[in-house]
N, C-alpha and C positions, 0 to 999 in steps of 0.2 A: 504494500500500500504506500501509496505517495502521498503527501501532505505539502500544501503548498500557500505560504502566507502573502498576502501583496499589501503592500501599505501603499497608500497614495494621501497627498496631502493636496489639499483643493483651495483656491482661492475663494473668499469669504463670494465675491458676488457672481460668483460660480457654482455654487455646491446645490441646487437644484437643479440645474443642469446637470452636474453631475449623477446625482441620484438617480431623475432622469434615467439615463444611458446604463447606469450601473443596473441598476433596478431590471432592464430590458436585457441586461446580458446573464443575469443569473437566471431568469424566466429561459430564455432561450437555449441555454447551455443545460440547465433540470430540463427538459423538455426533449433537446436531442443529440444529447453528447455523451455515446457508450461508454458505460466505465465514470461518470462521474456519481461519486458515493455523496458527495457537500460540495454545496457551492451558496455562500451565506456573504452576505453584506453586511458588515460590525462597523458601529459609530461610537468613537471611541468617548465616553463618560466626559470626559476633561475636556477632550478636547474635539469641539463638532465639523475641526475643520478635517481632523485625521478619519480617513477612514478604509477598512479595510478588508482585501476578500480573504476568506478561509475557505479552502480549497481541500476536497481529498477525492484522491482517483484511482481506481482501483491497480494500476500500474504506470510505467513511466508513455509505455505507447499511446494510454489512450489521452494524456495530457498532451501526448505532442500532437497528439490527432485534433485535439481541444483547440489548441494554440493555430494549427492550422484555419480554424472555422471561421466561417465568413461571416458569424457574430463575433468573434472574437475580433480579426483582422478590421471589421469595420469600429470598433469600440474602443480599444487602445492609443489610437492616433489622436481621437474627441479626447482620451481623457487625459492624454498630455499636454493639449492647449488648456483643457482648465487647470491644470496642476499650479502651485507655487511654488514646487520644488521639484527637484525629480523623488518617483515614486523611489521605493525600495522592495525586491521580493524575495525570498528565503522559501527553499525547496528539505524537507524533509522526508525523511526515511524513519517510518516506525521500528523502532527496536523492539521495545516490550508491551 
């Protein structure tokens, strides 16, 4: 199993926008992307400008198949014009 965290940090007169597109890519991906176990939009308590996907897939192929999809491909390019920073994402391997 792979687990995969993505941070992205969103400018304040952006973040419905944001949400928006995010919102439409996690529908879309639960909907038809084999192999995805979670796919959840987290806004972080403190801070409502961070926010982030939590990601697990049942292997590394069917992420890269994810990453290929033309919801994905169209949705990462939007969310780096609203960004304010660049995002950050961290790819896990369950041990125990």
């Amino acid at each position: 199993m792979i687990k995969l965290v993505a941070d992205n940090y969103i400018r304040a007169d952006k973040l419905e926008e944001f949400l928006t597109l995010a919102r439409q890519l996690v529908q879309e991906t639960r909907a038809h992307d084999a192999g995805c176990i979670r796919y959840e939009l987290l806004q972080d308590v403190n801070d409502p400008l961070h926010l982030t996907m939590l990601e697990e897939w049942a292997d590394q192929e069917a992420l890269a198949k994810h990453s290929q999809s033309v919801h994905f491909k169209a949705a990462v390019p939007q969310f780096a014009l609203l960004a304010s920073r660049t995002g950050e994402t961290h790819l896990f391997q369950q041990l125990a």
